[in-house]
N, C-alpha and C positions, 0 to 999 in steps of 0.2 A: 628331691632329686631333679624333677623337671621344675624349672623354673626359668625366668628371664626379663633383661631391665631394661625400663624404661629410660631413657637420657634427655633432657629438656634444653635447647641451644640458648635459656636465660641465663644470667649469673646467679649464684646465689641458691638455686630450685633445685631440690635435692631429687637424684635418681628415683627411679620406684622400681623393687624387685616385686616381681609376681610370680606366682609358684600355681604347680598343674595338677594334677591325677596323674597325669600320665603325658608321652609326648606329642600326641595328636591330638589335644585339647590345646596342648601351649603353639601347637604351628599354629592354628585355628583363628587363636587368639590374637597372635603376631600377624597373623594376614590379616585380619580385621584389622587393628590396628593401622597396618600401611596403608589400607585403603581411605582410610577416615580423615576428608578434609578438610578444616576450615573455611578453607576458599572456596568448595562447590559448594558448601552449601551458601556463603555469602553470595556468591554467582545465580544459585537458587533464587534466593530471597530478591534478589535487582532485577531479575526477570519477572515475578509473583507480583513484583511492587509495580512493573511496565505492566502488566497484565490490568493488575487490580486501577490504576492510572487510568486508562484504557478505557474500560467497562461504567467508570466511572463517568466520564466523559461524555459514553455513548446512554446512558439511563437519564445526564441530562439533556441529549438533543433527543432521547424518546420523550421527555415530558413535554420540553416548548413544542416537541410535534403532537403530543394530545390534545394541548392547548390551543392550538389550530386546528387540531380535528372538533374540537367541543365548540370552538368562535365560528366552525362553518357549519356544522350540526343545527346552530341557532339559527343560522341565516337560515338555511334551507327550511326548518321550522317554520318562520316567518314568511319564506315566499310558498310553502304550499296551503299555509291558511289564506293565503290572498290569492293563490290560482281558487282555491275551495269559494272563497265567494264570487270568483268570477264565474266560477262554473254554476254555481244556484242563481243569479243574475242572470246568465245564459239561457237555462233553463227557463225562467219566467218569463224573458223573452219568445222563447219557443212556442210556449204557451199562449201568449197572444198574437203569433202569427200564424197558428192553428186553423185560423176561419179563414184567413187568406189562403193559405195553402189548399183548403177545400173548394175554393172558387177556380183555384188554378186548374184541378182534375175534370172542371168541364170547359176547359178550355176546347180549341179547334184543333182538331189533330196536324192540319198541317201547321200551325204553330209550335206545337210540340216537336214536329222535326227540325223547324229552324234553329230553335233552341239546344235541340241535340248536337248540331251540326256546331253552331256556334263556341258552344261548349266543348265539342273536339278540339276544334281550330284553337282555342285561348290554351287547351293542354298543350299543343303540342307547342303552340310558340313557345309557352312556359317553358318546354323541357328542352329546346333547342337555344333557349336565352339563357338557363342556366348551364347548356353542356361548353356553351362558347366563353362562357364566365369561367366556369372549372379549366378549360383547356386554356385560356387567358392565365389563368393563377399557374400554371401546372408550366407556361413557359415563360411565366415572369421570373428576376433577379432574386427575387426574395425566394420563392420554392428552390433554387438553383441553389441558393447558398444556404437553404435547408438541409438540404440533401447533401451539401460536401460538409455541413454541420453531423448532423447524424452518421454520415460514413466517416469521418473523424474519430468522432464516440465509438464506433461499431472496433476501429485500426484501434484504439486507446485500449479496448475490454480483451484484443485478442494478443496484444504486446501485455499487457500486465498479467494474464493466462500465463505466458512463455516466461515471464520474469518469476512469475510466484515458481514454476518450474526447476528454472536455474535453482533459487535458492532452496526448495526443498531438496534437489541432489545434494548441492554443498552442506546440508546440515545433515542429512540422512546416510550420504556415502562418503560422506570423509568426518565430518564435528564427531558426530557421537560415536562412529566407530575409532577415532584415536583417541577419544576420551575412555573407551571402553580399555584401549589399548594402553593407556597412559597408569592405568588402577592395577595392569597385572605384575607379576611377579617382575618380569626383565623388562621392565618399560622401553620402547623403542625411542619412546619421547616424554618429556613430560608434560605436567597440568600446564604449570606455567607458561610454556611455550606452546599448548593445545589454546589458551587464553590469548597471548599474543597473536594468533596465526588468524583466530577466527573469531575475531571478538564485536561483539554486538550480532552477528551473523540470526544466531537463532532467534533474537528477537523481533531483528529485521524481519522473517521470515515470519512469523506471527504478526508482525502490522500488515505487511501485505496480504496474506490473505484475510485480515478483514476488510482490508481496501476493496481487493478481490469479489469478496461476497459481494458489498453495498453498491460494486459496479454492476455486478448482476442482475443483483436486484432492481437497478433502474432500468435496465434493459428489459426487464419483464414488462414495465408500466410504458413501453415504447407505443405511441409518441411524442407522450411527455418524456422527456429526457431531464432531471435535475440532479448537476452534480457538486455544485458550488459546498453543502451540506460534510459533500463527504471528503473534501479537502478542507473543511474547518477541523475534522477531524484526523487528519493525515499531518496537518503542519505542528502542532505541538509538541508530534513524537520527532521529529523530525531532527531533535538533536544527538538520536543516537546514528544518523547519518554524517553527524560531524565528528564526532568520536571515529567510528570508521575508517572515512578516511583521514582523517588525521594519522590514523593507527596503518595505514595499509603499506606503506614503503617500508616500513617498520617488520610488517608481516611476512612481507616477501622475502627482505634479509633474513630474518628468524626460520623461513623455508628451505631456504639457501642453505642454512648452517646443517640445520635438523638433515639433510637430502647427503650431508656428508658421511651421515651412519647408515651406511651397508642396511641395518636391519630396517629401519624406518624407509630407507628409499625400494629398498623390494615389499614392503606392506602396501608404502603409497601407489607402486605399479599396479598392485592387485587392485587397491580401488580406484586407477582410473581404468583398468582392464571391463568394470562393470559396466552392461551395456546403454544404460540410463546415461552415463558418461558421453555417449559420443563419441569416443575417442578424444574427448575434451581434457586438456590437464588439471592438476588444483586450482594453479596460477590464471586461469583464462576464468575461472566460477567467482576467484574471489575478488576480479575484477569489473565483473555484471553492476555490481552494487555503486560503482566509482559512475558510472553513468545516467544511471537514475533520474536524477534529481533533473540534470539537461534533459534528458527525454522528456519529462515531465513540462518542463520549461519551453521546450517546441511548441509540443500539443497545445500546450494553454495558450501560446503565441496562434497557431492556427484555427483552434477554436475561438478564441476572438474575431478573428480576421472576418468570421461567418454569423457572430454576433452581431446582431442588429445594437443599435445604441440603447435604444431604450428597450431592452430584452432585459426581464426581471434577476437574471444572473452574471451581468453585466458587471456590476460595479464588484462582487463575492471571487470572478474569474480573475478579474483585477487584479485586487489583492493578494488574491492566491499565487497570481505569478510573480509581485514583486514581492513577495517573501521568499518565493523558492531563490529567485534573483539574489534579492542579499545574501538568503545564504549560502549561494552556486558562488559567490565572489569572495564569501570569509571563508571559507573550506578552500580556494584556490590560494588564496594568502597565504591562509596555514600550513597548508603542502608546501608549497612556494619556500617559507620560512623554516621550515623541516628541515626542509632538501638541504638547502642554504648552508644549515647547522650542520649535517649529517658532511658533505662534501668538506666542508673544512675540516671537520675533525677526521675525516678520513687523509686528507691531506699531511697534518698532524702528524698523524701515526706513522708517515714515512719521511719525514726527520728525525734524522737519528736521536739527536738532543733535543726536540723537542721546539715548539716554537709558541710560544708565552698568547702571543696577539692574534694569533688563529684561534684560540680559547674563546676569546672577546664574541659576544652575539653581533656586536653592532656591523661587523666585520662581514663583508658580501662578497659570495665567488661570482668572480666574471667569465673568464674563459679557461680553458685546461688547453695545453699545446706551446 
């Protein structure tokens, strides 16, 4: 009596009846069922595999840094068996100036004041030759562009704080509760457009904060400052920032649409109503991420500027910036080429019969007016 079928959108794949005890076994069942995606969990698995990527990555920059810790281990080895013989040398010296020194204790006592006196004077030039060295270094060029180097680093650790930020709201108060919202019975929206709207987002959100951590962590070991290491690791992920924005004109449309159902636009009021929000819209979080990569692109230009040439992170800063560089200019392309596409065929659509050659890619909008 209770029962109900399954329908497959292939051709050919025959229905499936399934049958219950009773009626509240078969609802049970039919909700499981609608809830059960393909997609999240293929979404799962692309995340698992960024993760496992990742981790990957970083067990081998922990080993070449073993490996450096085991090559300095040796040195250090090596120089305190050679302070140890200098110091048993020392010593045997000491030892043969023993009868000297005993000649010295019947010296004449005012000798002995000379020498006290003597011995003041040589400290205190000592101390007044090196406070005029220190205070030399302290207003040389080089200390000056220390110090706008490290207050660089210090402005970099507290802007990437406020970015990892942003995006834990965007993934916390809007991804997974319209994901959550997307599973229930009257979906105000769906996966597929929960995917559109915020896509790479949460992963984004997991590389930064281990950006995040590894910036910390050098700020612990402050005055060595070394960060070249942890943009080796930052730029290989760095293509799902092209996806992104590729994907972001795209997403805002897809907002646009979704904000025309009554029910999803009174959800999304509620969560920008939350007070982690700001008072901030969707639209303003899930443009945080389109900046990035310039922000990045600055720093590394101003950090330079305070890099000495022959600073050992020198040539690593380098690099690091013309790679964000290239890819700050093929993400501008692709937008660029997006848009391009998107305007003509919006074009397109308000010809009544249609127009053949606005179809064409090669075909570029100039002005509207």
């Amino acid at each position: 009596q209770y029962y109900f079928t399954v329908l497959f959108g292939h051709e050919g794949q025959k229905p499936l009846e399934l049958r219950c005890e009773d009626e509240v076994d078969g609802d049970e069942w039919v909700e499981a069922i609608h809830q059960a995606s393909y997609s999240d969990i293929l979404i799962e698995r692309e995340v698992l595999m960024q993760k496992y990527i990742h981790l990957v990555q970083i067990v081998e920059t922990e080993k070449i840094a073993a490996n450096q810790l085991r090559h300095q281990l040796e040195d250090q080895d090596t120089e305190i068996e050679r302070l140890k013989s200098e110091i048993v040398a020392l010593n045997k010296t000491k030892e043969r100036m023993r009868p000297y020194q005993g000649n010295q204790e019947d010296e004449d006592p005012d000798i002995k004041k000379i020498k006290k006196v003597q011995s003041f004077m040589r400290g205190w030039l000592c101390r007044r030759k090196w406070k005029t060295i220190v205070q030399d270094y302290i207003c040389s060029p080089h200390a000056e562009s220390m110090r706008k180097r490290n207050q660089i680093v210090f402005n970099m650790v507290e802007a990437e704080s406020e970015y990892v930020h942003q995006l834990y709201v965007l993934v916390n108060c809007f991804l997974r509760p319209l994901r959550m919202a997307a599973s229930s019975k009257k979906p105000p929206i769906s996966h597929d457009d929960v995917s559109s709207i915020f896509l790479n987002s949460e992963t984004i959100m997991f590389l930064h904060e281990i950006f995040h951590q590894g910036l910390k962590a050098r700020i612990a070991n402050w005055p060595t400052l070394i960060l070249a290491d942890l943009f080796d690791i930052l730029l290989p992920m760095l293509n799902i920032y092209q996806e992104f924005v590729r994907n972001h004109q795209y997403s805002l449309q897809v907002l646009a649409n979704c904000k025309q159902n009554r029910d999803f636009d009174k959800l999304l009021k509620q969560y920008e109503a939350n007070p982690a929000c700001e008072g901030r819209m969707l639209e303003t979080f899930l443009t945080y991420p389109m900046f990035q990569i310039p922000r990045y692109i600055i720093t590394l230009h101003e950090l330079l500027a305070h890099t000495p040439h022959e600073h050992v992170e020198r040539k690593s800063l380098e690099f690091a910036k013309s790679k964000l560089e290239e890819l700050s200019r093929v993400m501008h392309d692709e937008v660029s080429d997006t848009e391009n596409i998107r305007k003509n065929l919006a074009i397109e659509r308000t010809i009544v019969e249609g127009c053949d050659i606005l179809l064409d890619t090669s075909q570029t909008f100039i002005r509207q007016g």
